[in-house]
N, C-alpha and C positions, 0 to 999 in steps of 0.2 A: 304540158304540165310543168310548174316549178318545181325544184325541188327544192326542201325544206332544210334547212343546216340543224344538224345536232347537236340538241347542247349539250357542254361538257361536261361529264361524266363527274359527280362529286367524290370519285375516288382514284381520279385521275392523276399522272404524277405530277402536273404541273400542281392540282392544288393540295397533295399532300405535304409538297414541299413549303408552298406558303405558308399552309396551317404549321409547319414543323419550325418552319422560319419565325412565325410570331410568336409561338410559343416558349421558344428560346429567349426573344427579346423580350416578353413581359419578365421572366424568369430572372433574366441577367438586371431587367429594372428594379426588382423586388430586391435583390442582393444587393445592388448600386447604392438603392433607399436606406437599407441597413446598414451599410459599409459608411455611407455620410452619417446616419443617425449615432454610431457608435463614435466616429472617429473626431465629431464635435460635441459629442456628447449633450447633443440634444434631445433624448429620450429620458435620459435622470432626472428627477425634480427638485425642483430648486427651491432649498431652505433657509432660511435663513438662522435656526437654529446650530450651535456651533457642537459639534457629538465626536464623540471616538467609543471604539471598543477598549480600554484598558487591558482588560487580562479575561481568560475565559479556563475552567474546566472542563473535563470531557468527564462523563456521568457515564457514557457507553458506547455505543457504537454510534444513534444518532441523537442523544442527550445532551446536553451542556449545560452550564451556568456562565452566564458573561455581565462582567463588570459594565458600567456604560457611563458614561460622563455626558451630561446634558447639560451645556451652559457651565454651572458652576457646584451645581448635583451630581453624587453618582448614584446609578439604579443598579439594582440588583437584580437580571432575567433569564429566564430557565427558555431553551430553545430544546424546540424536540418537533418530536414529526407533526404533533398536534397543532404545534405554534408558538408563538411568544406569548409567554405570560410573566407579567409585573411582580415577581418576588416579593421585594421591599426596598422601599426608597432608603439609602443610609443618612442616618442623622450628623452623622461626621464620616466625612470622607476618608479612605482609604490610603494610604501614602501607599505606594508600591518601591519597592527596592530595584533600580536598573543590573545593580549588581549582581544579582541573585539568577536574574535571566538565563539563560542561555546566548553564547553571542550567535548575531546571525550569521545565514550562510556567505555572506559579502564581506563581513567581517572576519569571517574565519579562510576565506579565500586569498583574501588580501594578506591575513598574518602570515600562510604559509608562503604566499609567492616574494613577501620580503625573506622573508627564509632561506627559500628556494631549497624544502626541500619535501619529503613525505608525510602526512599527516600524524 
């Protein structure tokens, strides 16, 4: 009589290791994909519309009102949990004062380290 060889046991350590081995490398594939998607910014879509946010109010916790510049229009949009919805288009646009701003933290960073000293 021959005897019959047995097959390997599908919970054996050779093939948990494999399964643990591919599993990892789809994984680290999946992050690699993302990591090029973000880092050439191949996921964002491409407009040709020219926009910014100008200025925005906070209405509450997750409420807003934001300025919007589209092209050579500003919109008037209320952002909240429900979504963006279209205010009102203005018929003449807004001049905003830089002055008035707050400066930012890069700015205020820089003034103190010509300083060189506590805020």
């Amino acid at each position: 009589m021959t005897a019959m060889a047995q097959p390997a046991s599908p919970l054996s350590i050779g093939s948990l290791a494999q399964l643990s081995l591919s599993l990892i490398a789809i994984v680290a594939l999946i992050l690699a994909i993302g990591w090029i998607l973000k880092r050439f910014k191949l996921n964002a879509p491409r407009g040709s519309v020219d926009s910014e946010v100008l200025d925005q109010l906070s209405l509450g916790p997750r409420e807003r009102v934001v300025l919007v510049r589209i092209g050579e229009a500003q919109v008037l949009v209320g952002v909240g949990a429900g979504g963006i919805v279209a205010l009102t288009p203005l018929a003449t646009p807004i001049s905003l004062k830089e002055a008035s701003r707050a400066p930012a933290f890069a700015d205020r960073l820089l003034d103190i380290m010509k300083r060189g000293g506590t805020p």
